[in-house]
N, C-alpha and C positions, 0 to 999 in steps of 0.2 A: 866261669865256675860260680856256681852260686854260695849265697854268706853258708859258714860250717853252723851258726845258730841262727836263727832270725825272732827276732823276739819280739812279741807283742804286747806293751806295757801296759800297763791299767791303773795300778798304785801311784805310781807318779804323777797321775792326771787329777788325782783329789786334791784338795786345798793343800797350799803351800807346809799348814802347820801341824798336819802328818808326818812330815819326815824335812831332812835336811839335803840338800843335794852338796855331791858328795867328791871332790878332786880323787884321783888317783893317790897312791903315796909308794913308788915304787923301789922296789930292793935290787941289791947288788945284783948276785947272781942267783937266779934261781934255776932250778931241775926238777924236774918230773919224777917224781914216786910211783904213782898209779892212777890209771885212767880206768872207768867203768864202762865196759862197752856193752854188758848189758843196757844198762839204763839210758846210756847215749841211745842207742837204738829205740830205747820207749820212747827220748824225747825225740828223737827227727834228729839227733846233733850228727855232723859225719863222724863218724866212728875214725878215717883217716885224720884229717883234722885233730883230732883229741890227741894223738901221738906226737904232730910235731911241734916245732921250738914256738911258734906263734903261739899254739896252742898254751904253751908252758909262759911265755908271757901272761896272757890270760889268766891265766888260775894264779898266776903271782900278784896280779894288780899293776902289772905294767905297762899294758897293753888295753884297748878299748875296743870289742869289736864294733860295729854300723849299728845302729838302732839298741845300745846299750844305754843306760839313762840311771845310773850308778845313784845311787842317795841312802840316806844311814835313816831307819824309820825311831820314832820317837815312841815311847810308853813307860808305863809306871809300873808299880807289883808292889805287894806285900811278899820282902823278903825274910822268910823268917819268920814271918808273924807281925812284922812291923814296916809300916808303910814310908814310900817310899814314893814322892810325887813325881819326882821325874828319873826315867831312867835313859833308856833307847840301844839304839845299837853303839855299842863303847867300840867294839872290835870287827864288826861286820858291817858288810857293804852289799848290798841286794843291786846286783849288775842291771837285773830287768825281768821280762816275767818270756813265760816258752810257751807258745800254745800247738801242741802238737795238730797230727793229721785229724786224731778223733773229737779234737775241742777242748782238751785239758790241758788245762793254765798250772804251770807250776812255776815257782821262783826259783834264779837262780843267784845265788849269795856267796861271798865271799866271806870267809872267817879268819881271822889275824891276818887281815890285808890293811891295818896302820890304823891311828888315832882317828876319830871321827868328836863332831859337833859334841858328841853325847856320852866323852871319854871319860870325863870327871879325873883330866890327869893322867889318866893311865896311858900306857905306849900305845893300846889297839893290836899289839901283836898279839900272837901266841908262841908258845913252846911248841917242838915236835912232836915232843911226847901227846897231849892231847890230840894233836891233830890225827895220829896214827890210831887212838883209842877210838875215837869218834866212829875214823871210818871204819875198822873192825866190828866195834857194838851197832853202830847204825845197818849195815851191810847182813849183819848176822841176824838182828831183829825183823829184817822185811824178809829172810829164809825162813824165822819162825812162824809168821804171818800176824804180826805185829804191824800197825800203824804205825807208819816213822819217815821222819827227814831221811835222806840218805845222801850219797857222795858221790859226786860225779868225777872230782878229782882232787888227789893232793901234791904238792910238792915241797921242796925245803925254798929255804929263802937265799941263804948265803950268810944269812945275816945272825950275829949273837942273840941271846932275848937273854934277859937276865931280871929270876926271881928270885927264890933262896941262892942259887948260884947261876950261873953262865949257864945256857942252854942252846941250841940252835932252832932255829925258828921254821915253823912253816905256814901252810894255809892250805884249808881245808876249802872246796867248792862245794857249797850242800844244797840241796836241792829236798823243795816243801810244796805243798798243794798250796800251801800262803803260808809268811809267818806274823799273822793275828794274832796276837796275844791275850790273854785276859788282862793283859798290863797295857795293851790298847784303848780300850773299852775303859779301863779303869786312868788312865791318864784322862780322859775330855770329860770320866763323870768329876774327876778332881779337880776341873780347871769348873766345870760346873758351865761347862759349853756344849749345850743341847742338842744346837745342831750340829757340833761335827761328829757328838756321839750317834746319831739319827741320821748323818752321812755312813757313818763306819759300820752302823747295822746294814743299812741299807746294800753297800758294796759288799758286805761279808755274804747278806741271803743271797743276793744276785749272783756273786760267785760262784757260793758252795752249795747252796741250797737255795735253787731256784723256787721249787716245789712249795716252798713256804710262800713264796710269794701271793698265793690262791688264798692264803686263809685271813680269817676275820680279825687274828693279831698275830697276825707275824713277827713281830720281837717276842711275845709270849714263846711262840715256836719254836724260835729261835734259841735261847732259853733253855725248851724241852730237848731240844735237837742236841745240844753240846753236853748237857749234863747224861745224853742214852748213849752220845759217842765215847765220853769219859769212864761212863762205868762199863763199858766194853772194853775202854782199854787199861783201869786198871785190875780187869779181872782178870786179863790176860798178862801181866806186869806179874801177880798173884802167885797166879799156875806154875810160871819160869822161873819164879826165886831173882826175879829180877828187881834193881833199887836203885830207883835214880838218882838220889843223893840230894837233889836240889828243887823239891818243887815249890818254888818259889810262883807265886801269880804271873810274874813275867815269862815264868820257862812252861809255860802251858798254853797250846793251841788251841783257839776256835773249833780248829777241822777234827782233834782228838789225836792226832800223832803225836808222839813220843818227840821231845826237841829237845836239843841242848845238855849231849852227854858229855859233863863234865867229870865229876866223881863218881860215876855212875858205875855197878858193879852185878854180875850174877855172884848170888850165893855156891859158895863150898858147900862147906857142914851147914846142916840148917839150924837156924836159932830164929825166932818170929824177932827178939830185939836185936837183928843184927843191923850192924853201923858198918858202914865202910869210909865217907865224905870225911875228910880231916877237917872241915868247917862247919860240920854238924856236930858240935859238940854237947848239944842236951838230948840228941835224938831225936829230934821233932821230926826226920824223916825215914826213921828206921821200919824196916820191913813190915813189923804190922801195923803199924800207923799211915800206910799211905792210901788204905781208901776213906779214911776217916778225916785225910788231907785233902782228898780230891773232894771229898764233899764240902771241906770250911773254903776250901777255893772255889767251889763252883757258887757259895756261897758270898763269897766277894762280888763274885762275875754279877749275880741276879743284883746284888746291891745298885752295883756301877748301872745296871739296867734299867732300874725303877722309873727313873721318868719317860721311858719309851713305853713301861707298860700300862700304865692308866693314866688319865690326868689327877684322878684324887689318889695322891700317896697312899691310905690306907687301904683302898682297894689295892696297888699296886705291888703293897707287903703282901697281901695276904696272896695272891697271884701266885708272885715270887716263890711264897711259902710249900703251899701248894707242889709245884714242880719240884721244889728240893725235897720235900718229904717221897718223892718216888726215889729216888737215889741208892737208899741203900737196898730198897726192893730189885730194882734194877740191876746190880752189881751181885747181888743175891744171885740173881737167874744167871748173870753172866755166868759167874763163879761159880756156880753148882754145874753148868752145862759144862764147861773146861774141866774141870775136877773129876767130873764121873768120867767126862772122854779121858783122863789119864789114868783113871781104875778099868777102861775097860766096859763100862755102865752105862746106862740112861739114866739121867737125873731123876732124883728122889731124896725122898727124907735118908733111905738108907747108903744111900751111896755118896750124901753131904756126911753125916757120921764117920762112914769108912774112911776119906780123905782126911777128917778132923783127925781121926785118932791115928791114920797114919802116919801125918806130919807132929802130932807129940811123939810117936815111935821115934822120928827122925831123931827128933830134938834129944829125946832120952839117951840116945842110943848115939847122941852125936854123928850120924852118917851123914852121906851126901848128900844132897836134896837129887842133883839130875841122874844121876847115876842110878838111886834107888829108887825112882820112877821107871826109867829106860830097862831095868832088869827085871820088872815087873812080867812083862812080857814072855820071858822065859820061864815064870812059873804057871802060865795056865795049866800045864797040865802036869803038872804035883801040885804039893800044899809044903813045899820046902819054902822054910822063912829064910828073908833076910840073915836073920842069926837064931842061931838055937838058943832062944831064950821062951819063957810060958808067954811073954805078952806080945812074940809077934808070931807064934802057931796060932795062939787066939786068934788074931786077929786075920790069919791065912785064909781060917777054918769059916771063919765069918764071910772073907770076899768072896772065896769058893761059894759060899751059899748063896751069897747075892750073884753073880756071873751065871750060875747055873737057872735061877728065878730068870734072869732077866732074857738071856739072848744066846745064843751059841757061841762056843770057842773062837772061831775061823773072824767074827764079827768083830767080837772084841778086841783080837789082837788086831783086826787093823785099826779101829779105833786109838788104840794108844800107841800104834807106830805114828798115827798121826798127830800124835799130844804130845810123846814123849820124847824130845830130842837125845840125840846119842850124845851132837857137842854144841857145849855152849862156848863165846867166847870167856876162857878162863884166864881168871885176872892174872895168875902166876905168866900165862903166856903171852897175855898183855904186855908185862912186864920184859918178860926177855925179849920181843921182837923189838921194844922200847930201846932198852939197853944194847943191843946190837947195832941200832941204827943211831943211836949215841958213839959209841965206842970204836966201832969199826965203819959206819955211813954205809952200811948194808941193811938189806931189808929182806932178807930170805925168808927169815923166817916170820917176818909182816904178810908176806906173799902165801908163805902157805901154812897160817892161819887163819889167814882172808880165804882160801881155796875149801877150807876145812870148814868153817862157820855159815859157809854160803850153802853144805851139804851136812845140816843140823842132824836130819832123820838116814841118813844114809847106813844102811849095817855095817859097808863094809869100814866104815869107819868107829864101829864100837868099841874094836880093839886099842885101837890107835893111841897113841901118845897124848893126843888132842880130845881125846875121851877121858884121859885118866885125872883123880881128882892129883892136886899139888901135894907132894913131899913134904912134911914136916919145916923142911926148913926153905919151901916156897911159898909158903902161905903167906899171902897178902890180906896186911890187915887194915892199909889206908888207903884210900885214893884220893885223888886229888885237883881242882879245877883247873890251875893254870892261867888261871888271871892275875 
């Protein structure tokens, strides 16, 4: 029978002071939660395989398959706003890398699988709770067509974790195109080591972006490349009411995917200052502050790059400069393109307007953010507002005149069956498959939420349960890391 992974490392073959190589730290008794047999099948994994006890070794950290090469990678960030020279992986273990049939390399990593080199102290585990949120939001984000980490598998441990109180522990399998950090790139400009930084360019272009390789300054490109991937993916972050709680320089990839759903949360009611992370407490990563985040990060990343890009520093700034002043042009067009697809539109000045002013409706009017998107749809052919009030017939009376200018009915609505999701994962039912799988060590309703989120646009789930916004007295107002 041939190996159920075969993996083919590349990370582990750079200099020693990349990462730490990494022992097992293995738990009592572990059990399998859920396996992805999608994604197994994207990677080559056998889908049988992933079901049994061995299998569940594995995703625990107990077990080693052949050609695994287990080590904890090292980097820095600006957490918060304040730097932070050394960080790494405190709770995760990168098993080794997969390179499927077509040629793509992705990682496979282990999350609260025990203390690592780069714990600063901490246990390395995690709680269940995260682990179960991860793979709900990550899982739900690659349905909405979102760049993201995702799960290949989770299971419980056996074992207690204990934060504010007792918890039971698990580990999450997550699965990345790489996890290159800007806290990568910013550890070796902070240690002020040229060449491992001018290694780490190098392996990242090779990687991901071969094509750079042709040109006359490829770290310039380089550069360009992550700051056009970012502002695509926070435009789409945008459109979803979605908030990741922590974008810290470490919790940000190279490749532009979504990584490290800690407190991470979809909006209810829409508010632009909405907070959910219980450790953001000035808001520095509230709903509208996160592309003006993603720009002072991508602003970091160019910093940590300066010596790859000129020899003379001050060419090197203004380089730097340069590329960052496209950014919010960039995120512009994302953002206008998503925006008019959720009105129904082709991007324009008037259909940037129409979205502005419909998200202060929201705000005004305190509604839902995805719901009164997704029912948008229903009124192509009336001019029936949201609520009968003068400032959203105005405002009906206005799209109607833009939809009618721009394109036909039949178009438009399927343009925004493809923008506007029916279900998002909603935190209240975050919470209860949470607490069931606390309380009772069931996960029914993990399962079909996870069934529910993976079928975002589906009608026939507009009705559903898993559509509806939370009750009064389910409304969640914190989320939470779990470190």
């Amino acid at each position: 029978m041939s190996a159920p992974i075969t993996f083919d490392n590349s990370y582990g073959q750079l200099p020693a002071n990349f990462y730490t190589r990494q022992a097992l730290q293995p738990v009592t008794k572990p059990s399998l939660i859920k396996v992805n047999l999608d994604l197994a099948h994207q990677l080559g994994v056998d889908p049988t395989w992933l079901q049994t006890k061995d299998a569940t070794q594995v995703f625990a950290g107990n077990a080693l398959l052949p050609g695994a090469d287990p080590l904890a990678t090292v980097y820095a960030g600006f957490q918060f706003g304040n730097w932070n020279p050394q960080l790494g992986d405190g709770r995760a273990l990168l098993l080794g890398e997969v390179l499927t049939d077509t040629g793509q390399r992705f990682d496979l990593q282990l999350k609260g699988s025990g203390p690592t080199h780069y714990s600063r102290g901490g246990d390395g585990r995690s709680p269940l709770g995260p682990v179960l949120r991860e793979y709900l939001v990550s899982e739900a984000m690659n349905a909405l067509g979102v760049p993201t980490t995702r799960a290949l598998a989770a299971v419980t441990t056996g074992e207690p974790v204990y934060r504010e109180q007792q918890e039971p522990g698990g580990v999450l399998t997550r699965v990345a195109s790489s996890h290159i950090r800007f806290g990568s790139f910013q550890y070796f400009s902070g240690e002020q080591d040229q060449a491992s930084l001018r290694r780490l360019a190098d392996y990242t272009i090779d990687r991901h972006y071969p094509d750079l390789q042709a040109s006359e300054q490829p770290y310039l490109a380089l550069l360009n490349q992550v700051i056009e991937q970012i502002a695509q993916l926070i435009a789409k972050w945008q459109c979803l009411g979605f908030i990741h709680g922590v974008m810290n320089t470490d919790n940000m990839l190279i490749t532009g995917e979504t990584v490290d759903y800690g407190p991470c949360a979809f909006m209810d009611t829409f508010k632009q200052a909405t907070v959910y992370s219980a450790i953001d407490q000035q808001g520095r990563y509230a709903y509208q502050n996160q592309p003006a985040i993603a720009h002072w990060n991508l602003m970091t990343l160019a910093q940590a790059l300066l010596p790859l890009l000129h020899d003379n520093e001050d060419v090197a700034i203004e380089q730097a400069k340069a590329a960052l002043q496209t950014f919010p042009d960039r995120f512009d067009d994302h953002y206008n393109a998503h925006s008019a697809d959720k009105l129904g539109l082709t991007p324009s000045k008037v259909s940037r307007a129409l979205f502005s002013e419909f998200l202060a409706l929201l705000e005004t009017h305190e509604l839902d953010f995805t719901n009164s998107f997704s029912g948008l749809a229903d009124r192509l052919e009336s001019k029936t507002p949201l609520l009968p009030t003068d400032d959203w017939q105005q405002w009906m009376a206005q799209w109607h005149a833009a939809l009618q200018d721009s394109q036909d009915k039949p178009a438009a609505r399927h343009r925004m069956q493809q923008a506007n999701p029916y279900v998002i994962p909603r935190n209240h039912l975050i919470e209860h498959a949470i607490q069931q799988a606390y309380s009772e060590g069931r996960f029914d309703q993990f399962d079909a939420l996870l069934e529910a989120v993976t079928r975002p646009f589906d009608p026939e789930l507009a009705r559903s349960r898993f559509a509806q916004a939370p009750a009064s007295d389910e409304i969640v107002k914190r989320t939470f890391c779990g470190t």
